[in-house]
GUTIBA-41306 format. One record per atom (N, C-alpha, C, O): chain; residue number from 1; residue in one letter; x, y, z. Coordinates in nm, 3 decimals, always signed. Layout:
# GUTIBA-41306
<atom ch="A" i="NUM" aa="a" xx="X" yy="Y" zz="Z"/>
...
# end
This chain:
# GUTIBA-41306
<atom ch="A" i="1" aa="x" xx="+1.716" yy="-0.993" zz="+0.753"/>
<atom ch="A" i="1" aa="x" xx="+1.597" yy="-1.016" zz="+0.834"/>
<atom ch="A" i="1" aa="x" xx="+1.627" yy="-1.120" zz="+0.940"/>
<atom ch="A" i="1" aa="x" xx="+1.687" yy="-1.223" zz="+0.909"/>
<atom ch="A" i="2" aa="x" xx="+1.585" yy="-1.095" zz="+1.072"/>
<atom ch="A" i="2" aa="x" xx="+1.613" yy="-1.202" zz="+1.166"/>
<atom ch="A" i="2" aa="x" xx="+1.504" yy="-1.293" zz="+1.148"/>
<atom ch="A" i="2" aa="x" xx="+1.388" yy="-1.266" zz="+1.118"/>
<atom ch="A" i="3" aa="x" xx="+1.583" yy="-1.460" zz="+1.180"/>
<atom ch="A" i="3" aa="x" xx="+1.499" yy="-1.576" zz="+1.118"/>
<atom ch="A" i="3" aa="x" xx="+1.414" yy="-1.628" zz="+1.236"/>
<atom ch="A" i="3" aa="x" xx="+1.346" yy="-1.730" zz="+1.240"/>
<atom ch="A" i="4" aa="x" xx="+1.441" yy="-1.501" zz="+1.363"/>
<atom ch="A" i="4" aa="x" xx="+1.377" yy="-1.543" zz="+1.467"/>
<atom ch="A" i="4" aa="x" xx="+1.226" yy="-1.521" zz="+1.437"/>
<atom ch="A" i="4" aa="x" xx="+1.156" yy="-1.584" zz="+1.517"/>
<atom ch="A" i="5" aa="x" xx="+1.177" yy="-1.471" zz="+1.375"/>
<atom ch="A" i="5" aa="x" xx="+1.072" yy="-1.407" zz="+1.365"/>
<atom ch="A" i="5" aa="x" xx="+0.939" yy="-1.558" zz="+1.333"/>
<atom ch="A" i="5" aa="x" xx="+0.940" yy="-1.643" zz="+1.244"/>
<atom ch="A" i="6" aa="x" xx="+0.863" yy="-1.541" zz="+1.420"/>
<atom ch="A" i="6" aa="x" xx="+0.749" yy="-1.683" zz="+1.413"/>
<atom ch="A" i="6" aa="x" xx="+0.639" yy="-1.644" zz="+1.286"/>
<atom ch="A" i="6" aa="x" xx="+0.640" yy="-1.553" zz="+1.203"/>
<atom ch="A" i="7" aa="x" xx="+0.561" yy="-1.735" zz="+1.308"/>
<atom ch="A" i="7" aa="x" xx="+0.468" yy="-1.708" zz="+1.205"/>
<atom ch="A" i="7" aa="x" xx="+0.405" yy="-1.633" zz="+1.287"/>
<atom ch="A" i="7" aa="x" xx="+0.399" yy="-1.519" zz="+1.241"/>
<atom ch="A" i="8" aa="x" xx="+0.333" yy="-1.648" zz="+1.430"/>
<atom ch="A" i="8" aa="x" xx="+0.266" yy="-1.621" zz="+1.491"/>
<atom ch="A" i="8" aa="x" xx="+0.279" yy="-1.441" zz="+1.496"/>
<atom ch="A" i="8" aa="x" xx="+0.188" yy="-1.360" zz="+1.508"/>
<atom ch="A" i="9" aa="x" xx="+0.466" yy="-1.410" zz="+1.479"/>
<atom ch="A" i="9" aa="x" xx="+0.464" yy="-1.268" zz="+1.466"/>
<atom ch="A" i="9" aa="x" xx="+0.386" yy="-1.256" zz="+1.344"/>
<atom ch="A" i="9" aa="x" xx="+0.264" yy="-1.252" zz="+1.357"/>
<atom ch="A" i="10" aa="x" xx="+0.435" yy="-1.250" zz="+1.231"/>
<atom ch="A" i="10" aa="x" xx="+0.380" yy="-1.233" zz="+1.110"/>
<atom ch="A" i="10" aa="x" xx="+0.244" yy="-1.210" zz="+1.133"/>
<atom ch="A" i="10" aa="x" xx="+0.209" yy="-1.092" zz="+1.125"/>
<atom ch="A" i="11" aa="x" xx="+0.170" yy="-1.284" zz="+1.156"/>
<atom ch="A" i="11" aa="x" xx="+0.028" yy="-1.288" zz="+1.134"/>
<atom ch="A" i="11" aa="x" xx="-0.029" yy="-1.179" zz="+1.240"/>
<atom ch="A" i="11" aa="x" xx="-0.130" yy="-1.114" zz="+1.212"/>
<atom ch="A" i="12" aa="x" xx="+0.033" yy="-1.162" zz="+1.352"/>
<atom ch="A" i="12" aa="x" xx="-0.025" yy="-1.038" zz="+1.475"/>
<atom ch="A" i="12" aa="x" xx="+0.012" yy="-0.898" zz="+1.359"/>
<atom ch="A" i="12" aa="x" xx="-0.066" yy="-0.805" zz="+1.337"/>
<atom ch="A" i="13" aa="x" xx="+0.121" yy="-0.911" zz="+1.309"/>
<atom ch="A" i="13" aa="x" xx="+0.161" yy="-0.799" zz="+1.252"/>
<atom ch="A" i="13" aa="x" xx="+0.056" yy="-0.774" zz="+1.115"/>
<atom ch="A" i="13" aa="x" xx="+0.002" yy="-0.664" zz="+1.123"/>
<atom ch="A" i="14" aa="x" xx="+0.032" yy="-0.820" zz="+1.041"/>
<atom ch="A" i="14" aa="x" xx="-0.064" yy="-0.853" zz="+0.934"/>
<atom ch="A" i="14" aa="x" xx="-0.172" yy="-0.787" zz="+0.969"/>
<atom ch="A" i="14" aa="x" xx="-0.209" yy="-0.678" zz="+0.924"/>
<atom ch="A" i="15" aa="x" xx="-0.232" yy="-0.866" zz="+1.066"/>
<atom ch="A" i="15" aa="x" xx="-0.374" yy="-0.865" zz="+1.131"/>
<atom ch="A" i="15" aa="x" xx="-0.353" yy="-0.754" zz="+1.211"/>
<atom ch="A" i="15" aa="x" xx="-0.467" yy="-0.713" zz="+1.231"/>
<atom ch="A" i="16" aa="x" xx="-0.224" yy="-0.633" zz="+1.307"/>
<atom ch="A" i="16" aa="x" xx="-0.235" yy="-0.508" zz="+1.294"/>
<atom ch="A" i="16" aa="x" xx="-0.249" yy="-0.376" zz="+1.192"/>
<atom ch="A" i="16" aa="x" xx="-0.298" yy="-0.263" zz="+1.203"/>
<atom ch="A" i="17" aa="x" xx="-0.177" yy="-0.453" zz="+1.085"/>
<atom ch="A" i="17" aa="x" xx="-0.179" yy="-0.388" zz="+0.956"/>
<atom ch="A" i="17" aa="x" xx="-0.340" yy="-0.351" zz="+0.900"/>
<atom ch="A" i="17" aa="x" xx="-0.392" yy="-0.241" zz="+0.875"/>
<atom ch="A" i="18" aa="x" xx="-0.380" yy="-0.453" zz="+0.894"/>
<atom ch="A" i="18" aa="x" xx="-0.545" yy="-0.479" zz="+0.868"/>
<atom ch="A" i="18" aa="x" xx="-0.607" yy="-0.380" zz="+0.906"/>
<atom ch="A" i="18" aa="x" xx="-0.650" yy="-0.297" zz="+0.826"/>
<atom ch="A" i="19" aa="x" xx="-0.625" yy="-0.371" zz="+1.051"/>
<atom ch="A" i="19" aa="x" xx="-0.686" yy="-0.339" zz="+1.144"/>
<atom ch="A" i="19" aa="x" xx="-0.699" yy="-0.143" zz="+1.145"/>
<atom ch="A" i="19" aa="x" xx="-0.786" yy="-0.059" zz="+1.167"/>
<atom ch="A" i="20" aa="x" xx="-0.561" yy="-0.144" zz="+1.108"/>
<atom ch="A" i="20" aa="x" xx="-0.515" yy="-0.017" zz="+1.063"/>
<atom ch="A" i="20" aa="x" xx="-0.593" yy="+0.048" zz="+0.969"/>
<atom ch="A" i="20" aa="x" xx="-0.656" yy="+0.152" zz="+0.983"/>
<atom ch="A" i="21" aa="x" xx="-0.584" yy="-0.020" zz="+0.877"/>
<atom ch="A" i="21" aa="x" xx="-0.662" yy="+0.007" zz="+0.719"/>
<atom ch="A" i="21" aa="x" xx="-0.828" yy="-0.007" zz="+0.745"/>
<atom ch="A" i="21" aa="x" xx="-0.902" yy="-0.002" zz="+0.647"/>
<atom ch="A" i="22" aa="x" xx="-0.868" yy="-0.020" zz="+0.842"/>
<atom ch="A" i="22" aa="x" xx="-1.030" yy="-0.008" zz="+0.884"/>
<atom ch="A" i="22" aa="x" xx="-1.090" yy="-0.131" zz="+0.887"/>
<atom ch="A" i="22" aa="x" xx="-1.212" yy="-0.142" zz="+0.892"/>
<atom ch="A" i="23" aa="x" xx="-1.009" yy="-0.234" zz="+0.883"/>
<atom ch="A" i="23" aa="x" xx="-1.039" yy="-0.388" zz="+0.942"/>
<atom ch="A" i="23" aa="x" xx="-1.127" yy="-0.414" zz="+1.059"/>
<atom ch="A" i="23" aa="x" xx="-1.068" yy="-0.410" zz="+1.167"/>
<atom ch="A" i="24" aa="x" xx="-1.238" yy="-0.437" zz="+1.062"/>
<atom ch="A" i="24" aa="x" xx="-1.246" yy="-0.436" zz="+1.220"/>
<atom ch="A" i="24" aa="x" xx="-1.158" yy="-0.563" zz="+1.324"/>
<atom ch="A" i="24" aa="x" xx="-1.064" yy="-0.619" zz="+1.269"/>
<atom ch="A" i="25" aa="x" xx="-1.171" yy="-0.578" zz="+1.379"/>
<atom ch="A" i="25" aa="x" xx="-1.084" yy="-0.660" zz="+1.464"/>
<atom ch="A" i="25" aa="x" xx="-1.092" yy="-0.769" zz="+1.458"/>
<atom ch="A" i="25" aa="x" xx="-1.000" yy="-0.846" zz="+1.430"/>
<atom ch="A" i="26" aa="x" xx="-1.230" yy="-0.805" zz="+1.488"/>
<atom ch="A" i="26" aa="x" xx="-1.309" yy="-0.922" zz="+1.487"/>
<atom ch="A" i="26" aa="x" xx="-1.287" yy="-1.005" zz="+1.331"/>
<atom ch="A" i="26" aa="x" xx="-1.264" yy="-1.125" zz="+1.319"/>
<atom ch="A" i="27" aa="x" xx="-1.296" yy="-0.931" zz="+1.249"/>
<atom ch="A" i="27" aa="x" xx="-1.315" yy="-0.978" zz="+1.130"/>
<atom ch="A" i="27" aa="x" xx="-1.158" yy="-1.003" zz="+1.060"/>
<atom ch="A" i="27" aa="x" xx="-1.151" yy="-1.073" zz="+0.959"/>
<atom ch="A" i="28" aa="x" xx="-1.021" yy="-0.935" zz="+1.125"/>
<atom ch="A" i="28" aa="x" xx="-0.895" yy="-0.992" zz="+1.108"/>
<atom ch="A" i="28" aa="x" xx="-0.881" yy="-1.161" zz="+1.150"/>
<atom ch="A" i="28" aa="x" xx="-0.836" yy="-1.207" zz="+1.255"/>
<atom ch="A" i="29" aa="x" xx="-0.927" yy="-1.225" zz="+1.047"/>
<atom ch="A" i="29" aa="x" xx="-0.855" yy="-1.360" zz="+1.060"/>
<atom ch="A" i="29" aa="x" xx="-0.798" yy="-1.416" zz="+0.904"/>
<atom ch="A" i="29" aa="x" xx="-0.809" yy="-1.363" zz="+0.794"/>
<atom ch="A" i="30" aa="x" xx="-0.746" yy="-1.522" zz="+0.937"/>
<atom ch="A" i="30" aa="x" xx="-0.688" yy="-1.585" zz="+0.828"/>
<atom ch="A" i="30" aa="x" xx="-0.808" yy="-1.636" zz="+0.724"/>
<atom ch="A" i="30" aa="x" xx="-0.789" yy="-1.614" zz="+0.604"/>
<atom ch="A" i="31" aa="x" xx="-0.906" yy="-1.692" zz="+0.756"/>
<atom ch="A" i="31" aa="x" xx="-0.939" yy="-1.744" zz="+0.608"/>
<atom ch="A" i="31" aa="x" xx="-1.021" yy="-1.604" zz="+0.553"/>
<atom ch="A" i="31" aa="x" xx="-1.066" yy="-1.623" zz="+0.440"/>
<atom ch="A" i="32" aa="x" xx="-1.050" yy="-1.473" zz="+0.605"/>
<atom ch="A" i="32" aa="x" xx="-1.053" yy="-1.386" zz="+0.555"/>
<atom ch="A" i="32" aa="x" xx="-1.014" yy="-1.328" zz="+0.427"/>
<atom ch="A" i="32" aa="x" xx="-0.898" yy="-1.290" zz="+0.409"/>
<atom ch="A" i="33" aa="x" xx="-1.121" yy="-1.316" zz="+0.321"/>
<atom ch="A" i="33" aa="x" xx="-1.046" yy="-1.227" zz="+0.170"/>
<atom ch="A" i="33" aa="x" xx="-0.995" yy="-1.089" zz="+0.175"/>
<atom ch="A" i="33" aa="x" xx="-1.050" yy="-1.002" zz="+0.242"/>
<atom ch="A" i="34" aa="x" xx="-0.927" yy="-1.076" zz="+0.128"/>
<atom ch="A" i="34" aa="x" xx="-0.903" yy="-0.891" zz="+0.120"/>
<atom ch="A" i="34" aa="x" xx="-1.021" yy="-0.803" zz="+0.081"/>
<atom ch="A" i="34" aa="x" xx="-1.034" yy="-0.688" zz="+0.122"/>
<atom ch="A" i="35" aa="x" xx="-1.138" yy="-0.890" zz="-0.033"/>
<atom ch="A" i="35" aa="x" xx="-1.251" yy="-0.833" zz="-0.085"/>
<atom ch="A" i="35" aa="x" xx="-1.347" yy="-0.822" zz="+0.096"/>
<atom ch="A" i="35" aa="x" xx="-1.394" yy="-0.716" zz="+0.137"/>
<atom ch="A" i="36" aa="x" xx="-1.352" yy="-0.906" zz="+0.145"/>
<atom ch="A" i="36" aa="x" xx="-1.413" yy="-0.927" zz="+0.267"/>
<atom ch="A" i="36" aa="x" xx="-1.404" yy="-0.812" zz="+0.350"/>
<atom ch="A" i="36" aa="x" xx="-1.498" yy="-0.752" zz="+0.402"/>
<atom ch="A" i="37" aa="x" xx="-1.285" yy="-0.787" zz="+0.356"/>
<atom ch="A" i="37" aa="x" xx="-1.220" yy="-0.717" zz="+0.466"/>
<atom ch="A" i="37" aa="x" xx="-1.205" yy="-0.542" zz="+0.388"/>
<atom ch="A" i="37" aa="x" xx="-1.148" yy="-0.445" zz="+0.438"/>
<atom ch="A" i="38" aa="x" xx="-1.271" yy="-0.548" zz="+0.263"/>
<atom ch="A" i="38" aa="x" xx="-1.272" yy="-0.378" zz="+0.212"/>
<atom ch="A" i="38" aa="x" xx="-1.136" yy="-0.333" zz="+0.191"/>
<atom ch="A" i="38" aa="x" xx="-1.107" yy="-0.213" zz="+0.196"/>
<atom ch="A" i="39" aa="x" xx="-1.021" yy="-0.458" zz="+0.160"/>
<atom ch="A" i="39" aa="x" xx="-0.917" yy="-0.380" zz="+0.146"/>
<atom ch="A" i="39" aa="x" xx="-0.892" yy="-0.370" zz="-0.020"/>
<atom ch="A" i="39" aa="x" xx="-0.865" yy="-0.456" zz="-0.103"/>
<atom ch="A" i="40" aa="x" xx="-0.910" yy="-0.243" zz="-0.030"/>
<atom ch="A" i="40" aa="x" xx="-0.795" yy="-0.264" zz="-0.170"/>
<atom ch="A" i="40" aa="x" xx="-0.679" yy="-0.278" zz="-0.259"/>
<atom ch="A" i="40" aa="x" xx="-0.597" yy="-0.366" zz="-0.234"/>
<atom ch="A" i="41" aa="x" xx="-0.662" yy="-0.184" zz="-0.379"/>
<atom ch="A" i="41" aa="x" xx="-0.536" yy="-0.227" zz="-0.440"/>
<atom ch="A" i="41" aa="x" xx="-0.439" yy="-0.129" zz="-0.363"/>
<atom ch="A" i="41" aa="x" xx="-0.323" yy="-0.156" zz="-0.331"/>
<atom ch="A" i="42" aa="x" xx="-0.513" yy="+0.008" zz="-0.335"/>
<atom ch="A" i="42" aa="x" xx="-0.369" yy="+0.111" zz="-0.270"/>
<atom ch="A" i="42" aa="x" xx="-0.365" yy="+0.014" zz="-0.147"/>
<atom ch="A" i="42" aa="x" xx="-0.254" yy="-0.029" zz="-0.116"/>
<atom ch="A" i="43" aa="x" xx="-0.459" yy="-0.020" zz="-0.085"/>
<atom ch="A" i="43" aa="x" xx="-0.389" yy="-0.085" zz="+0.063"/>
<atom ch="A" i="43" aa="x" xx="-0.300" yy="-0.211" zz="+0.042"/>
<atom ch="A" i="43" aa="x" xx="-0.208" yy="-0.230" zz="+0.122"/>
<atom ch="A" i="44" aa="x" xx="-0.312" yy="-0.266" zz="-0.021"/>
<atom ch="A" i="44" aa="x" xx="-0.258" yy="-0.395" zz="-0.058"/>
<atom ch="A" i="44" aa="x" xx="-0.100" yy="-0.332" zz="-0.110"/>
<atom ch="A" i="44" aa="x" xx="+0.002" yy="-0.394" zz="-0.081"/>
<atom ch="A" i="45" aa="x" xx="-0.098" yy="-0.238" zz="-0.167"/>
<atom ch="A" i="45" aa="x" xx="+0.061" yy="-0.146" zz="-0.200"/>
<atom ch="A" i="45" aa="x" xx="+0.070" yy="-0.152" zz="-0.109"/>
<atom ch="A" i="45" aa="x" xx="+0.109" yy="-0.261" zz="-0.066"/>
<atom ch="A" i="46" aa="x" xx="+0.040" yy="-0.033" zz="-0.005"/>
<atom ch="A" i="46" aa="x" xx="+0.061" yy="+0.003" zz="+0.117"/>
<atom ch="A" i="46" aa="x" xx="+0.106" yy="-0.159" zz="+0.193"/>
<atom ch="A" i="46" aa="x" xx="+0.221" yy="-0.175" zz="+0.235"/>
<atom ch="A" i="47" aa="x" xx="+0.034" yy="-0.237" zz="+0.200"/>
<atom ch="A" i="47" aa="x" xx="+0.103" yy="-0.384" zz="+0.254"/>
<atom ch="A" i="47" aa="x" xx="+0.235" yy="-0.421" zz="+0.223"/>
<atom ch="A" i="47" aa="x" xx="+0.324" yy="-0.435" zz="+0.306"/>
<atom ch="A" i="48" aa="x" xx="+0.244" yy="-0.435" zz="+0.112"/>
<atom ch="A" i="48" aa="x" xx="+0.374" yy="-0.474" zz="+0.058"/>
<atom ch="A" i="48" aa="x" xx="+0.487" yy="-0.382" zz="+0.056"/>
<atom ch="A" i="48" aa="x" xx="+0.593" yy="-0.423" zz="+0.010"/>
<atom ch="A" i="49" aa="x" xx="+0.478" yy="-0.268" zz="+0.099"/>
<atom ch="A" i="49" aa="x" xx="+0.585" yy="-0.206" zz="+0.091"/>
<atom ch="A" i="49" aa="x" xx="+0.617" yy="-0.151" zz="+0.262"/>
<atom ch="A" i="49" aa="x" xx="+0.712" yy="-0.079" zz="+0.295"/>
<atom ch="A" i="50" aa="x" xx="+0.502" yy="-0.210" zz="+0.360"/>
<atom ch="A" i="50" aa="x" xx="+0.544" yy="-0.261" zz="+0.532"/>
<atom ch="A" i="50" aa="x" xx="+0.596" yy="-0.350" zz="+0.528"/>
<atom ch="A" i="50" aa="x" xx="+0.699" yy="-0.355" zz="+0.596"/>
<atom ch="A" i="51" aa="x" xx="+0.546" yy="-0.501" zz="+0.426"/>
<atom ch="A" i="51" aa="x" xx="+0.629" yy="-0.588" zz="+0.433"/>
<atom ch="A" i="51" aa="x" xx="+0.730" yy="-0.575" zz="+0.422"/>
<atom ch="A" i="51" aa="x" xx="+0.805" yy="-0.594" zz="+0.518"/>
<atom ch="A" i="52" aa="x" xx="+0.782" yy="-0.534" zz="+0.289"/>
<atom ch="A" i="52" aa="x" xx="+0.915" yy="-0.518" zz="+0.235"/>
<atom ch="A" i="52" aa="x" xx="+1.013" yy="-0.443" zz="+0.352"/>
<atom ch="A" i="52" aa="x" xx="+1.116" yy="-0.502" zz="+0.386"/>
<atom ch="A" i="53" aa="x" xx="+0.982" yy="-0.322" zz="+0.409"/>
<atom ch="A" i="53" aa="x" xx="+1.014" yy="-0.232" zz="+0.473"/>
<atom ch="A" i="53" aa="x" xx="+1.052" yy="-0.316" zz="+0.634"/>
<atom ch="A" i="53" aa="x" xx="+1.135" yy="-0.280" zz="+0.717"/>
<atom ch="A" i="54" aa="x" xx="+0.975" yy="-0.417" zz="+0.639"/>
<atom ch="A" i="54" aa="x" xx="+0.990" yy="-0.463" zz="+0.778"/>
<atom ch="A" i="54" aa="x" xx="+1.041" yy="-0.602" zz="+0.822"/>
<atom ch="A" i="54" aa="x" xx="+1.082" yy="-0.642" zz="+0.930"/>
<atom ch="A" i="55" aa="x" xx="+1.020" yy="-0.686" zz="+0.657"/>
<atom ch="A" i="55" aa="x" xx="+1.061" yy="-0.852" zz="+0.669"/>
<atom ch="A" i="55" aa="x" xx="+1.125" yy="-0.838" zz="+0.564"/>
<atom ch="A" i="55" aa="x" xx="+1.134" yy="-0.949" zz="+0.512"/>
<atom ch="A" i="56" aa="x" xx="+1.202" yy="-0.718" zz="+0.471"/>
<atom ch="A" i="56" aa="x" xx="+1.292" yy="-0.756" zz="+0.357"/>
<atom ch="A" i="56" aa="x" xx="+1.227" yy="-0.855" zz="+0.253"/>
<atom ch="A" i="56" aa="x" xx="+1.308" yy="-0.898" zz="+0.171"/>
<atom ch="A" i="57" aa="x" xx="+1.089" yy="-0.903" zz="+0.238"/>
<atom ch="A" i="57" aa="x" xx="+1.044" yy="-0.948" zz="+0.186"/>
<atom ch="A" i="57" aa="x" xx="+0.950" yy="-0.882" zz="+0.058"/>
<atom ch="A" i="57" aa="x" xx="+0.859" yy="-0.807" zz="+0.094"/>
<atom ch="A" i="58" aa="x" xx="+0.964" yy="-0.904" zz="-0.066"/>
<atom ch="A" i="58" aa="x" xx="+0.892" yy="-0.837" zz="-0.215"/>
<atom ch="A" i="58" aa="x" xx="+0.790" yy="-0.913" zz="-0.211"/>
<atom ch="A" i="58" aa="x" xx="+0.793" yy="-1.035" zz="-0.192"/>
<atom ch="A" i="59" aa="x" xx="+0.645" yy="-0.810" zz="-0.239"/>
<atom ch="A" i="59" aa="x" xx="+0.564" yy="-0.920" zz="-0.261"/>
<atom ch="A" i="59" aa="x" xx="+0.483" yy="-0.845" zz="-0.377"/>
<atom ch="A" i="59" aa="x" xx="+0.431" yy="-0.738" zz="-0.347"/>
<atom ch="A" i="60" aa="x" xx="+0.469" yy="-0.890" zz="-0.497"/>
<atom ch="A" i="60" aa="x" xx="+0.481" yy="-0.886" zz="-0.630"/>
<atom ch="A" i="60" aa="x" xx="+0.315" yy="-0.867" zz="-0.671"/>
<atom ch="A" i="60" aa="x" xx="+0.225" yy="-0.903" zz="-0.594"/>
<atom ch="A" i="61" aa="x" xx="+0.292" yy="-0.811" zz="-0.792"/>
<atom ch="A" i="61" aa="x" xx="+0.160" yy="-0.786" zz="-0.818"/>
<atom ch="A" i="61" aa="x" xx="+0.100" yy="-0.917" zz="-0.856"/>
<atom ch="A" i="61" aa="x" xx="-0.018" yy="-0.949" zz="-0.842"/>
<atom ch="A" i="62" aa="x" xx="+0.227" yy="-1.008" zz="-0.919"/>
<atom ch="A" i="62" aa="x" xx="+0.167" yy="-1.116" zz="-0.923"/>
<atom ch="A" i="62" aa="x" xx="+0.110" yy="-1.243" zz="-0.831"/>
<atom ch="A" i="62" aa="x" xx="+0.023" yy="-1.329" zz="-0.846"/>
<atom ch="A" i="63" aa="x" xx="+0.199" yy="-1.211" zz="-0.736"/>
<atom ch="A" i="63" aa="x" xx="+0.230" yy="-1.285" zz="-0.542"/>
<atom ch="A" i="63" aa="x" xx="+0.028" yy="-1.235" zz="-0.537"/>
<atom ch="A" i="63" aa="x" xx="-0.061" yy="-1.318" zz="-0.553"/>
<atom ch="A" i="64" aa="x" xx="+0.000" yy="-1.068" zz="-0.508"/>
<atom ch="A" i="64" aa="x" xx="-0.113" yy="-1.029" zz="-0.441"/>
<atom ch="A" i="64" aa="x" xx="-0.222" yy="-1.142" zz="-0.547"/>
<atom ch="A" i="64" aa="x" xx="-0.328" yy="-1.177" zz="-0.494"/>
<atom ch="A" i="65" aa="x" xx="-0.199" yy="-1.182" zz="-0.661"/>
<atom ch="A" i="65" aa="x" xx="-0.289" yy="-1.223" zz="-0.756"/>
<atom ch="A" i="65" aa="x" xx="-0.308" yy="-1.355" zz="-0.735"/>
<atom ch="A" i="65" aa="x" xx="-0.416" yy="-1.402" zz="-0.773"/>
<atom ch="A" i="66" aa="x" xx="-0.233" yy="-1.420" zz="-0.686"/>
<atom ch="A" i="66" aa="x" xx="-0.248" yy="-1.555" zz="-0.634"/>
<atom ch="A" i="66" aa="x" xx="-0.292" yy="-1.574" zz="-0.484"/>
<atom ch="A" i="66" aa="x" xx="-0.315" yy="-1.691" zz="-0.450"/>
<atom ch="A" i="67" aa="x" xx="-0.302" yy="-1.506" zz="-0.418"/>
<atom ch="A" i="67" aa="x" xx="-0.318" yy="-1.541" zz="-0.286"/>
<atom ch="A" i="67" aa="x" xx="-0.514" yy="-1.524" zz="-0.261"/>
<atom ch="A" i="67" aa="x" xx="-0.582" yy="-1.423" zz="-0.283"/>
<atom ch="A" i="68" aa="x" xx="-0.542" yy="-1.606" zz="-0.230"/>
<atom ch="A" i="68" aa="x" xx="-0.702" yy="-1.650" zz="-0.162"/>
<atom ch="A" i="68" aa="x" xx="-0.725" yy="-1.586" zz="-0.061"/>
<atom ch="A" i="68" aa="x" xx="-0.840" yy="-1.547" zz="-0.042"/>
<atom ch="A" i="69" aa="x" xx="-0.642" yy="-1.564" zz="+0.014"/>
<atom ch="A" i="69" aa="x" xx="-0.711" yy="-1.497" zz="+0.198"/>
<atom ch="A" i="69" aa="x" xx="-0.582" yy="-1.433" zz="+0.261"/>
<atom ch="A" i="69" aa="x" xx="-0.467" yy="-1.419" zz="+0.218"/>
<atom ch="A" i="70" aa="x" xx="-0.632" yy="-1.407" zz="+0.352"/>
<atom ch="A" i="70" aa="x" xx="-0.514" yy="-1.334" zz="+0.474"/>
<atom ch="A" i="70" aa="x" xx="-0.399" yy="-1.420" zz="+0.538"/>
<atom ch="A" i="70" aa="x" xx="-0.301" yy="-1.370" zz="+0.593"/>
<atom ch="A" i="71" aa="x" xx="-0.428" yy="-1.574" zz="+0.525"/>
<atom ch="A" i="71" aa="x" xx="-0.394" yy="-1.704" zz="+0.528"/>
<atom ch="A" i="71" aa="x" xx="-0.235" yy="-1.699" zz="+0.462"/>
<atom ch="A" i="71" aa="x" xx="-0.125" yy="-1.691" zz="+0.517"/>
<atom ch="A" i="72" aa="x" xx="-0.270" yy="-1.708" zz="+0.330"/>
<atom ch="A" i="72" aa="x" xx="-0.211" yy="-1.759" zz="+0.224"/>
<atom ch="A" i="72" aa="x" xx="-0.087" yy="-1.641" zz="+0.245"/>
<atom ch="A" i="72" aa="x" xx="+0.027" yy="-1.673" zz="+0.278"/>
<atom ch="A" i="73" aa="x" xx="-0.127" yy="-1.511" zz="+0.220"/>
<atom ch="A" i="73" aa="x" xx="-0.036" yy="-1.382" zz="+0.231"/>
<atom ch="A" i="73" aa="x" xx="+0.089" yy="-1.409" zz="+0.402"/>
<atom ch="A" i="73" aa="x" xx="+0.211" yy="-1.402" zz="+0.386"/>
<atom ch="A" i="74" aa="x" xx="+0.055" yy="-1.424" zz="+0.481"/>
<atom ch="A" i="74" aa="x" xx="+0.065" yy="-1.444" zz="+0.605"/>
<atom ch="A" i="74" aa="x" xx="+0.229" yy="-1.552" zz="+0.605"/>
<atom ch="A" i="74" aa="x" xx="+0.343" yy="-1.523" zz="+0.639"/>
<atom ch="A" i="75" aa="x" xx="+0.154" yy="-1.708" zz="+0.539"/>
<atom ch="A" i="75" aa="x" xx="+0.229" yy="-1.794" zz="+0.494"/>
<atom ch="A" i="75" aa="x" xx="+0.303" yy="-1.784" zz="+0.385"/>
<atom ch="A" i="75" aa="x" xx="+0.403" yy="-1.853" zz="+0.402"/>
<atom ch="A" i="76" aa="x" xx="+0.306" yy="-1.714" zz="+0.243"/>
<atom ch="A" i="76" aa="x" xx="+0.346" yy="-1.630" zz="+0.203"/>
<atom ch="A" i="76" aa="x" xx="+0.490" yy="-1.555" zz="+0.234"/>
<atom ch="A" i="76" aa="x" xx="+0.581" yy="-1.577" zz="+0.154"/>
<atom ch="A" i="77" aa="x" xx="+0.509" yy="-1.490" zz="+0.318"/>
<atom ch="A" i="77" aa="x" xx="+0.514" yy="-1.386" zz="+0.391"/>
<atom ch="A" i="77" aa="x" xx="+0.685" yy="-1.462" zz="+0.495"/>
<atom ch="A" i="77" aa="x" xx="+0.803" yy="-1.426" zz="+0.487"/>
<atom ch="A" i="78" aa="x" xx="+0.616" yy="-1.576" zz="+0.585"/>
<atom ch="A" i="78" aa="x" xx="+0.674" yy="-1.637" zz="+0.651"/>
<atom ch="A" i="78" aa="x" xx="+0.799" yy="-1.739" zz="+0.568"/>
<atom ch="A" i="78" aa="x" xx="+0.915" yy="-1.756" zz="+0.604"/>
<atom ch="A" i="79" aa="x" xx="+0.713" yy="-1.809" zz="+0.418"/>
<atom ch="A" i="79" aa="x" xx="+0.803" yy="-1.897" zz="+0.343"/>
<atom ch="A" i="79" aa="x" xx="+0.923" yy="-1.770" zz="+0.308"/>
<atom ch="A" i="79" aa="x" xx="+1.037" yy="-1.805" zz="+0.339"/>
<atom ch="A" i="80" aa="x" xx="+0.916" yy="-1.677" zz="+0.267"/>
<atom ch="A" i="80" aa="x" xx="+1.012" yy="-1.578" zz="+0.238"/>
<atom ch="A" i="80" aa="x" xx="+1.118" yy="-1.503" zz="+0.303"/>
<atom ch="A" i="80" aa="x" xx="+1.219" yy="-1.446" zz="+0.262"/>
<atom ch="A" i="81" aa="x" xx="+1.039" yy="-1.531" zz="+0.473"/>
<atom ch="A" i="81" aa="x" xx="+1.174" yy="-1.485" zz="+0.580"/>
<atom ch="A" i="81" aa="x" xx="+1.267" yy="-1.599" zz="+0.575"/>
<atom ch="A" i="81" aa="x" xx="+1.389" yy="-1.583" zz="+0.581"/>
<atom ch="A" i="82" aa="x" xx="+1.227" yy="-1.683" zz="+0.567"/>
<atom ch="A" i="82" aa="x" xx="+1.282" yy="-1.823" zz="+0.620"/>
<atom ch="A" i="82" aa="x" xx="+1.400" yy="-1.864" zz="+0.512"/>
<atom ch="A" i="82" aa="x" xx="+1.462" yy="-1.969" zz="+0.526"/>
# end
């Protein structure tokens, strides 16, 4: 994975991901819940295996179980490229 990659990517990419899954736009932000945002457990697969697929990064059933918001996943996400 290139370590060029900002948070700021991460989180545009996230928050396209979202958006995808019937997010509205407006409502893609970070302190956002996944419950908030109508996403569920297939989408939340579906997340983790763009992640994986795109930042070489695993993110674990237990990872989705700890994380609070869109925030946390995001940062998450970024501690793992790095």
């Amino acid at each position: 994975m290139n370590s060029a990659v900002s948070s700021k990517d991460v989180e545009a990419r996230i928050f396209e991901i979202l958006i995808s899954f019937g997010t509205e736009p407006d409502s893609a932000v970070r302190e956002a819940t996944f419950d908030q945002l109508d996403i569920d457990s297939l989408d939340l697969v579906e997340l983790a295996q763009i992640v994986d697929e795109e930042y070489g990064v695993e993110l674990t059933i237990d990872d989705a179980q700890q994380l609070q918001n869109v925030g946390d996943a995001i940062d998450l996400i970024v501690s793992r490229i790095a």
